[in-house]
C-alpha positions in Angstrom: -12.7 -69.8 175.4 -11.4 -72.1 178.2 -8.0 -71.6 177.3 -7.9 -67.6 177.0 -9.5 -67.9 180.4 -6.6 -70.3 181.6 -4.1 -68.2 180.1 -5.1 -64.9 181.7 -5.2 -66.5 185.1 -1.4 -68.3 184.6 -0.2 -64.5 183.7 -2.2 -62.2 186.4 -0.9 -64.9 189.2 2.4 -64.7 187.8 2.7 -60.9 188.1 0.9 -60.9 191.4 4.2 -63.3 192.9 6.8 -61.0 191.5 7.2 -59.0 194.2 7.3 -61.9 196.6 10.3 -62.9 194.4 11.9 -59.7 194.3 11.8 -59.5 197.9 13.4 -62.5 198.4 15.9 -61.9 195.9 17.0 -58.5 197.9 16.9 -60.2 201.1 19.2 -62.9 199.8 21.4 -60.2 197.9 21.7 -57.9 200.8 21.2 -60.0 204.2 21.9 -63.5 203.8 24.8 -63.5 201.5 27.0 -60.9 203.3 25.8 -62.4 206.4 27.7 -66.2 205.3 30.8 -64.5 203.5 31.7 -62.6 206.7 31.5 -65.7 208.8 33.7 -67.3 206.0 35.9 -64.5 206.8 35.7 -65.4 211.0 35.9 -69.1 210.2 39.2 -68.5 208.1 40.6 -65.7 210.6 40.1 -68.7 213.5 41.9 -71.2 212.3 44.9 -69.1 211.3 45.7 -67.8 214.3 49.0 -68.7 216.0 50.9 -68.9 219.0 52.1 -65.7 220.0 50.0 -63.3 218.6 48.2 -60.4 220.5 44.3 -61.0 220.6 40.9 -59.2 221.6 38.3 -61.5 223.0 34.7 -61.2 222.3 34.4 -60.0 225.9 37.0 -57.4 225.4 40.0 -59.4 227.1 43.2 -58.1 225.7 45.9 -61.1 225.7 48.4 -63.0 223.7 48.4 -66.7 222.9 50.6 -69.0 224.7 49.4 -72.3 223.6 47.2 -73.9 221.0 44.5 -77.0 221.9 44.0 -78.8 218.6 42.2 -81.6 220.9 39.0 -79.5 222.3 39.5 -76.3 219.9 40.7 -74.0 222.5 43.3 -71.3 223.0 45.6 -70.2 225.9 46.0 -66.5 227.0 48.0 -64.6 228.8 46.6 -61.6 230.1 47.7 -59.4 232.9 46.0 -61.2 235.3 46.8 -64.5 234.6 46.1 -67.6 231.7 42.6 -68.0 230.7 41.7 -71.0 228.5 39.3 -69.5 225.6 37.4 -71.2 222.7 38.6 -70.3 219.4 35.4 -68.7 218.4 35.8 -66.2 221.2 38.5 -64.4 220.0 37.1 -61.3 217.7 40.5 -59.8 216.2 43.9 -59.9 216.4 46.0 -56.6 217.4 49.3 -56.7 214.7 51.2 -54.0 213.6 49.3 -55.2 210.1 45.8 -54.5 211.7 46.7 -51.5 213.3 48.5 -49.6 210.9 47.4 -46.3 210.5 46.0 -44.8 207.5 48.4 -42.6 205.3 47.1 -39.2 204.6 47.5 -37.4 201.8 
C-alpha cells in the first residue's frame, strides 16, 4: 500500500516540474544560446580587425585604423577630427565594400 502511495507521489511531482523544465529549456533555446553565439561572433570580428580598415564605433564615431596596441588591447583612429585611442570592444562594425554591398534584385 506504501509503495503505490510512494509511486503516485514520485509521478504527480514529476509532472508538476515539467513545465519548470520546459521553461528553462526555451529560455536556454531562445535567449541564452543566441545571446553567447553572437558575442562569439563580436569576439571573433575583434580580433580580426586590421590596420587600415574603415570602422563604426559603438558611439557612432566613423574612422579608420591607423595603428594596432597588442600591449593594452586598443586601437588607433583617425577620424576627421583627429586620432582617438579606442578599446577593441568599442568598435561595433566595420564599413568594407564586403559589408556594404548592396543587395541584387531580381
Amino acid at each position: 500500500m506504501f509503495s503505490t502511495i510512494a509511486l503516485q507521489a514520485d509521478s504527480s511531482s514529476l509532472m508538476s516540474m515539467l513545465p519548470f523544465v520546459a521553461m528553462i529549456g526555451v529560455l536556454y533555446f531562445f535567449m541564452i544560446r543566441p545571446q553567447m553565439t553572437k558575442q562569439k561572433k563580436e569576439k571573433a570580428f575583434q580580433s580580426e580587425i586590421k590596420k587600415g580598415s574603415k570602422v563604426v564605433t559603438t558611439s557612432g564615431i566613423h574612422g579608420k585604423i591607423v595603428e594596432l596596441h597588442a600591449a593594452d588591447n586598443t586601437v588607433t583612429i583617425e577620424t576627421g577630427a583627429g586620432k582617438i585611442k579606442f578599446e577593441r570592444s568599442a568598435i561595433s562594425m566595420e564599413l568594407s565594400k564586403k559589408y556594404l554591398a548592396p543587395a541584387v534584385k531580381k
